[in-house]
Structures are given as C-alpha cells and as structure tokens.
C-alpha positions as CSV (number, residue, x, y, z in Angstrom):
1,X,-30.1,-26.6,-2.7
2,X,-28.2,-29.9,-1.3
3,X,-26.7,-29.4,1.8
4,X,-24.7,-31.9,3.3
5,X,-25.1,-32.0,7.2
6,X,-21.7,-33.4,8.5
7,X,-21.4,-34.3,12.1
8,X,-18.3,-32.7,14.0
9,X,-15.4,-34.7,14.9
10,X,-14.3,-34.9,18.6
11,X,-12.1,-31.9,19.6
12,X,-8.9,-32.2,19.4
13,X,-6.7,-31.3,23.0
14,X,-3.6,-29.6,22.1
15,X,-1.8,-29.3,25.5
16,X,0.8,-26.7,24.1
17,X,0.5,-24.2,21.0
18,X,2.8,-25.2,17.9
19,X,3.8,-21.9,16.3
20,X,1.2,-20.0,19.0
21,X,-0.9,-22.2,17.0
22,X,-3.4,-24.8,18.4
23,X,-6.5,-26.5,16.9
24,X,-9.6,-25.5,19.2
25,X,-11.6,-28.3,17.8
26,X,-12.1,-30.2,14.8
27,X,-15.7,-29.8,12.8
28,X,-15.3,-32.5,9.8
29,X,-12.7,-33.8,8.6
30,X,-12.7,-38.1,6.1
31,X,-14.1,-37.7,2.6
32,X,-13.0,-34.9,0.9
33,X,-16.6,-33.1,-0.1
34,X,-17.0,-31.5,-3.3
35,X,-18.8,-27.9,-2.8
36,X,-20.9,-26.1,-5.4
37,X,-23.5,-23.8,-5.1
38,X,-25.8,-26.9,-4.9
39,X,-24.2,-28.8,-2.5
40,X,-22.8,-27.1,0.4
41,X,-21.1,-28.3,3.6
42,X,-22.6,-27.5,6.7
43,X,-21.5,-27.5,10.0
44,X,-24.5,-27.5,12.8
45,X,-24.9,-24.8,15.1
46,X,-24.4,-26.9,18.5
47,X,-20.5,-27.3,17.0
48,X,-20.0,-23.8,18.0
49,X,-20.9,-23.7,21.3
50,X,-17.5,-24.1,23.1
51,X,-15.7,-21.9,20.3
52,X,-14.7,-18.0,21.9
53,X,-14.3,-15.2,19.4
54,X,-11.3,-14.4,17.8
55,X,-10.6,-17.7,16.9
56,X,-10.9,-18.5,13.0
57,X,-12.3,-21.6,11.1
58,X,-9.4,-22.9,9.1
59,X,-10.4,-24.6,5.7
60,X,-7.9,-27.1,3.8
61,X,-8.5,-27.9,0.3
62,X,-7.6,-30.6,-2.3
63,X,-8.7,-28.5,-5.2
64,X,-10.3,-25.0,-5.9
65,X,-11.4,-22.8,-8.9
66,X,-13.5,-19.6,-7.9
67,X,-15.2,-18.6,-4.9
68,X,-15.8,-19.4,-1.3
69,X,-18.8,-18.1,0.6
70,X,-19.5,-18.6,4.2
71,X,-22.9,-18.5,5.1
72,X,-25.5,-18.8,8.1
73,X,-28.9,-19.5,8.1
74,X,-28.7,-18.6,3.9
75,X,-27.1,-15.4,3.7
76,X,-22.9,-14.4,4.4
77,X,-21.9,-14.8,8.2
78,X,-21.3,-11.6,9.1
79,X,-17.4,-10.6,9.4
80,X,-16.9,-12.4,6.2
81,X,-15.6,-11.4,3.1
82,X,-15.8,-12.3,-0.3
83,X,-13.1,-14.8,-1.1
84,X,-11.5,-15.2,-4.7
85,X,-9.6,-18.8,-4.1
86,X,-8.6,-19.4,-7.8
87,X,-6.6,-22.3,-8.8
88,X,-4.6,-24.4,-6.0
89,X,-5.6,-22.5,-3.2
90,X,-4.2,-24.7,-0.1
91,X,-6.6,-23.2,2.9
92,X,-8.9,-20.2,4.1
93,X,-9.3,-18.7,7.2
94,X,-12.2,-16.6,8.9
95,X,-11.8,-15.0,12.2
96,X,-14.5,-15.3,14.0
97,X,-16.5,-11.8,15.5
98,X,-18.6,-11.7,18.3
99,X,-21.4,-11.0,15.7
100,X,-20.5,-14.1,13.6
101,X,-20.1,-16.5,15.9
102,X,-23.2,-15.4,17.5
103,X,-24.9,-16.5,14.5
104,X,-23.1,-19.4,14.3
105,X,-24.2,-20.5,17.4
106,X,-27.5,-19.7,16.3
107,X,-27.9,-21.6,12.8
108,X,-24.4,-23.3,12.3
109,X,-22.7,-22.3,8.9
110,X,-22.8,-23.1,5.0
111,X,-19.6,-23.5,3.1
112,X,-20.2,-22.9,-0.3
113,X,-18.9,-21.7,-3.6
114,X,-18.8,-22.4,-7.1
115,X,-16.3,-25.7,-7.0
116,X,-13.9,-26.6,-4.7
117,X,-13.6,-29.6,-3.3
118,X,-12.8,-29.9,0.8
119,X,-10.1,-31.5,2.7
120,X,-11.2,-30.6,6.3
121,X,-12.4,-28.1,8.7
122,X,-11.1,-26.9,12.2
123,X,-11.7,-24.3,14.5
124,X,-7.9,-22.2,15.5
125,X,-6.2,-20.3,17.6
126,X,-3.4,-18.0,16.9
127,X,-3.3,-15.6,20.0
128,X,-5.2,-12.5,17.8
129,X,-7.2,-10.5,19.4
130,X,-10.9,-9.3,18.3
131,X,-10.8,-5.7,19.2
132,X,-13.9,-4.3,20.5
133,X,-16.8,-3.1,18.4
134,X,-14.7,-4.6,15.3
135,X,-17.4,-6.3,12.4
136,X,-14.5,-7.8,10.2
137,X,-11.0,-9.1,11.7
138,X,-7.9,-10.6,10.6
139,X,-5.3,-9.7,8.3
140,X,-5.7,-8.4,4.9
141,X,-2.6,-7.5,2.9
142,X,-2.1,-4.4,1.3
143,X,0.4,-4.3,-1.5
144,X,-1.0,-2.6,-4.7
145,X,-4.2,-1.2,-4.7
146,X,-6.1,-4.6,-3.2
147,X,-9.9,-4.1,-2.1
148,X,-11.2,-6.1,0.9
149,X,-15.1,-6.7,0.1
150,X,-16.7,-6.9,3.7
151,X,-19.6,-8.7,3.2
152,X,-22.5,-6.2,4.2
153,X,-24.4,-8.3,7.0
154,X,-21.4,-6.7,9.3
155,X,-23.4,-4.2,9.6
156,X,-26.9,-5.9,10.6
157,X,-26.0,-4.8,14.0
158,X,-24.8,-1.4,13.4
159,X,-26.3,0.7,16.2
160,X,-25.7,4.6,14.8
161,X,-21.8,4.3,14.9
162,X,-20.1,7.4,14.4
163,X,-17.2,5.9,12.7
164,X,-15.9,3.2,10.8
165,X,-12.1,2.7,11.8
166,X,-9.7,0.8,9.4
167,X,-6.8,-0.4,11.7
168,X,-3.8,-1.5,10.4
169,X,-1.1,-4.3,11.8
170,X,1.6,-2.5,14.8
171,X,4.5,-2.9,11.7
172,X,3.3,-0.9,9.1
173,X,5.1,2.3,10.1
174,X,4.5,5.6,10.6
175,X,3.1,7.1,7.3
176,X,-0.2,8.5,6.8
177,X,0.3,9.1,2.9
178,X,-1.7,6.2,1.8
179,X,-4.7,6.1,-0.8
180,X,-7.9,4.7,0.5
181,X,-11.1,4.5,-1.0
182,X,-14.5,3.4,1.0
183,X,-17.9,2.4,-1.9
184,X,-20.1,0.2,-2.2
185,X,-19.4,0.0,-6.3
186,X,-16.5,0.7,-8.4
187,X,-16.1,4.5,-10.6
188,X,-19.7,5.9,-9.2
189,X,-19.1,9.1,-7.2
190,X,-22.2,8.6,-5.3
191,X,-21.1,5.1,-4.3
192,X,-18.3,6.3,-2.1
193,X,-18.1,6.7,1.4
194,X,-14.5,8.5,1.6
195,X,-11.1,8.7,0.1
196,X,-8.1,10.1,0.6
197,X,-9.7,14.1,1.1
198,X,-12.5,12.5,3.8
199,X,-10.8,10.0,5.7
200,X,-8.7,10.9,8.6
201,X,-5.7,9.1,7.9
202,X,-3.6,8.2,10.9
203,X,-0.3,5.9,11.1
204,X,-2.0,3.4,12.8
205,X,-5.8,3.2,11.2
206,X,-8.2,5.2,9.0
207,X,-11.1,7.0,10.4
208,X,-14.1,6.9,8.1
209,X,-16.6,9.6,9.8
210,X,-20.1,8.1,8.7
211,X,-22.4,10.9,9.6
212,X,-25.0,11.4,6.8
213,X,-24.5,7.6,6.1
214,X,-27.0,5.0,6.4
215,X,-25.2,1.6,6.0
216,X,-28.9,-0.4,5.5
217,X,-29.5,2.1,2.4
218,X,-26.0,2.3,0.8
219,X,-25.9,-1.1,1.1
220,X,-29.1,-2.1,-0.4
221,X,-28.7,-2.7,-3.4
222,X,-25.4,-4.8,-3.3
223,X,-23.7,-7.6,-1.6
224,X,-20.4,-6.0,-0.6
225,X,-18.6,-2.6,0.8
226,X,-15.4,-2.0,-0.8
227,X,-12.1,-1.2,1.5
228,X,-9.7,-0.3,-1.1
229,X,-5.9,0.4,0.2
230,X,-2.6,1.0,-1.8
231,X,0.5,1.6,0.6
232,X,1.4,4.6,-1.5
233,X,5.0,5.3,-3.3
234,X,7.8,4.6,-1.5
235,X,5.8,3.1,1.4
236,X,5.8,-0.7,2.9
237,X,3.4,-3.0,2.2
238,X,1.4,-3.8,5.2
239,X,-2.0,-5.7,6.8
240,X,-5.6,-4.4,7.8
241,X,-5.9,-6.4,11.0
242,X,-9.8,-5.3,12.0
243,X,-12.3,-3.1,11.0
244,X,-14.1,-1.3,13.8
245,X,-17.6,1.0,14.9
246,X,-17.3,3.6,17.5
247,X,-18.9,6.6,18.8
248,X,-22.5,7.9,18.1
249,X,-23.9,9.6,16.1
250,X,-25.4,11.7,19.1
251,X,-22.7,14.2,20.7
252,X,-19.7,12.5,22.4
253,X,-17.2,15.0,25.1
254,X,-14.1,15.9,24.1
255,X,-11.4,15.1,27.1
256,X,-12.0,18.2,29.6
257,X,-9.7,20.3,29.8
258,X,-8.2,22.8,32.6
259,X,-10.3,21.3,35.1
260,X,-9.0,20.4,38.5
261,X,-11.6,18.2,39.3
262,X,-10.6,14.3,40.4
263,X,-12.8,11.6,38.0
264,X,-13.1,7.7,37.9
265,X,-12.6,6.4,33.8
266,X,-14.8,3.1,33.0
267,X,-14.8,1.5,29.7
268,X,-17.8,1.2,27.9
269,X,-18.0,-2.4,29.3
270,X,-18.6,-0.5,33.0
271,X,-15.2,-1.9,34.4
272,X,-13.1,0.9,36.5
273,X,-9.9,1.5,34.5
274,X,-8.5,4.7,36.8
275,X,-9.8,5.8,39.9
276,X,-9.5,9.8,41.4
277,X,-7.6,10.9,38.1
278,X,-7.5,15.2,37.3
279,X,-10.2,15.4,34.5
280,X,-7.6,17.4,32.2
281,X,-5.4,13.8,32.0
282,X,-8.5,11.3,32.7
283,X,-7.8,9.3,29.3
284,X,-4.0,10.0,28.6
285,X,-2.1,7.4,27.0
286,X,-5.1,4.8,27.2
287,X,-6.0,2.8,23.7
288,X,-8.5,4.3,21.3
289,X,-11.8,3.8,22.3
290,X,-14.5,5.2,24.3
291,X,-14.4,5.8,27.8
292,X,-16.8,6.8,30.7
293,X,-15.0,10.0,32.8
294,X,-16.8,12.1,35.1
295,X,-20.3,10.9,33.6
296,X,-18.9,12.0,30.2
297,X,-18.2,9.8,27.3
298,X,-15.1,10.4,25.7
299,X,-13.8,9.3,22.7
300,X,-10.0,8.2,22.5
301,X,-8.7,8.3,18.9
C-alpha cells in the first residue's frame, strides 16, 4: 500500500473561538491528495502530541464517492465509525477519545477510503466534552431507524464493563419509547446484544447490561457493532452524543440506605467530591457514574 507521509503545517493560534469554534492546529493542508485504498494520507504520530481529547479532526474535501476509514498503525482508530461519504460530501469529523488519541500519539493515523480526494486536515475544538469511560463520542443523528457502526477496536481496552450506556444530546426530551437495537450483524438473533425488551431505556441514555457478553468474541468475526436507533412515532428526532463503559462485572453497592453514618464520596479518579455526607444521601443528585462512598463503590445511573 502507498502511503503518503505529509508533514504537518504550523498550528494555527486562534486567540478567540468563532462560533465556540477554533482550529487547534493544522496537520496538512496545499495539494489536494487523492485517497484510495492504495494510497492513503497519513499524518505522523509526533503531530498529536499537543492535541487533548475531545477535540475532533476535521476533514474538507473537494470530491468523494464511498467510504472514509480512519486508521492507526493498520487497523480503525478506535472511537471511529464507519463513514458512508457518498457523492459531494463537504467534510468529516472524528472526536477524538482518550483511547484514540492515545494511539494516535503512538503511530499517527491513515486516512483512507475508496476515492475521495482531500482538501485539508485540522485538529478542532468545539467546547464538547469526552465523558468519562466513553469509547465513541460525538453526535450521531437519529431520525429514522439510522445505525451508528462503532468500529470494534473501541473495545480493545474494555476492562469487564458492566454496561454499555448510549447517551443521548440534553434536547431530545423526556421519552423513553424509542426502538433500539444493539448486533454485531443485521436479522441474526444470536447477533444481538439487546433491543427494546433488554435495554433499560431511560430519557436521557440506554443502558445495555453486558453480562454474559464477551465483546473480543461477539466481535470476532466482524468489523463493526451496530447501534441502531429510530426516535419512535410521534417523538423528535435527536443525537447520540457518546457511548460509554461502566461498572463491573464483579458486584458494585447499591447507595446505603437508612444509615446514619457520615461518608466522604470520591470519583473513581480519587478526587474528594463531598466530604462528612449521611450515607443514605452520599450520591444524591450527582451525574451518572461511579463513585467511591464509605469504601463502597456505587453506581449512579
């Protein structure tokens, strides 16, 4: 395979954001390249180094056809997803995980795809947030039955993650009558991870409980998992903005209740988020996530 090895352009300093936008840096941009699957456009690794995560890599074409792979060191950067650019596509985005740009960092990355031809490439910043423990970020729109396919290198550093959450953007509304469907291949029933009877479907994200799920085996023998969303009747449309591991598959405490006791809550980073708290409201009101109280972990859904 042909790789082109381009050379980063010097950053570009944008004092203030336009549009709580801002260019982090510029990695190529002169001659448009022409990408096929023999001749990709790389970017080094070193070009990576000052980049944080939850920025995205922002791609501008002059022409497209098919489909645009990102990969890293010869297989998809994990948090990626398999991108359908058809006909007079103008630009792609990939946010940027803590898992991807770790690998970016380590072997640079490898635009590729079946033809397209490239305008430039930059490294953005649009305020969004990376949530912890998320392998895929960024917005995903959800109109008519669409399926996100998450590469399945998001999961090379799954760690025995009780549950996959599918979180969804703040205005999508209260209902929880959506249709979801979690496979790794279309009309097998032993493909699927959960639908609408397994997943615990709350306004504000889907909790896919993957106990008796090995993601390295269900994933073996294809490139992709499948997130497939439709809004429901009557319902808005709305985004996916991350998709997120939590818990263990070991035992995790329910929040204690009727105890009297005073507690100190850490997140699971170690930093002291409430200090001599009664057990019984030790994680009240505090984000979803999991939390260290009394020497528990507790999980906050």
């Amino acid at each position: 395979m042909k790789k082109l090895l381009l050379a980063a352009a010097v950053a570009t300093a944008i004092l203030m954001p336009v549009s709580a936008q801002e260019t982090v840096k510029t990695l190529y941009t002169g001659e448009p390249v022409n990408v096929t699957w023999a001749n990709t456009l790389t970017i080094p690794a070193e070009d990576f180094s000052d980049v944080s995560t939850g920025n995205y890599i922002y791609i501008t074409f002059e022409k497209t056809t098919d489909v645009i792979e990102v990969k890293a060191d010869g297989t998809w950067l994990p948090g990626s997803r398999l991108t359908f650019l058809g006909d007079n596509t103008t630009d792609f985005k990939l946010y940027l995980t803590e898992a991807g740009l770790n690998t970016a960092r380590q072997h640079g990355i490898e635009i590729c795809g079946a033809d397209f031809t490239v305008k430039e490439v930059s490294v953005m910043n649009d305020g969004f947030v990376m949530p912890d423990g998320a392998i895929w970020g960024g917005y995903f729109w959800i109109e008519n039955w669409n399926t996100l396919e998450l590469f399945k290198t998001a999961f090379d550093s799954y760690a025995g993650q009780r549950y996959l959450n599918v979180n969804f953007s703040a205005d999508k509304g209260d209902f929880t009558n959506y249709d979801i469907n979690v496979m790794t291949a279309f009309d097998n029933p032993a493909a699927l991870w959960a639908n609408n009877d397994k997943a615990d479907r709350k306004a504000s994200r889907a909790v896919i409980d993957l106990e008796g799920i090995n993601p390295a085996e269900a994933l073996a023998g294809v490139n992709t998992l499948l997130i497939q969303m439709n809004p429901g009747e009557g319902n808005a449309p709305f985004n996916i903005t991350s998709l997120t591991l939590s818990g263990t598959l070991s035992s995790i405490s329910a929040p204690v209740a009727g105890e009297n006791s005073l507690v100190d809550v850490y997140n699971m980073q170690g930093i002291l988020i409430r200090k001599d708290v009664e057990a019984a409201d030790a994680t009240a009101a505090l984000p979803a996530g999991i939390y260290i109280a009394g020497g528990k972990k507790i999980i906050v859904r």
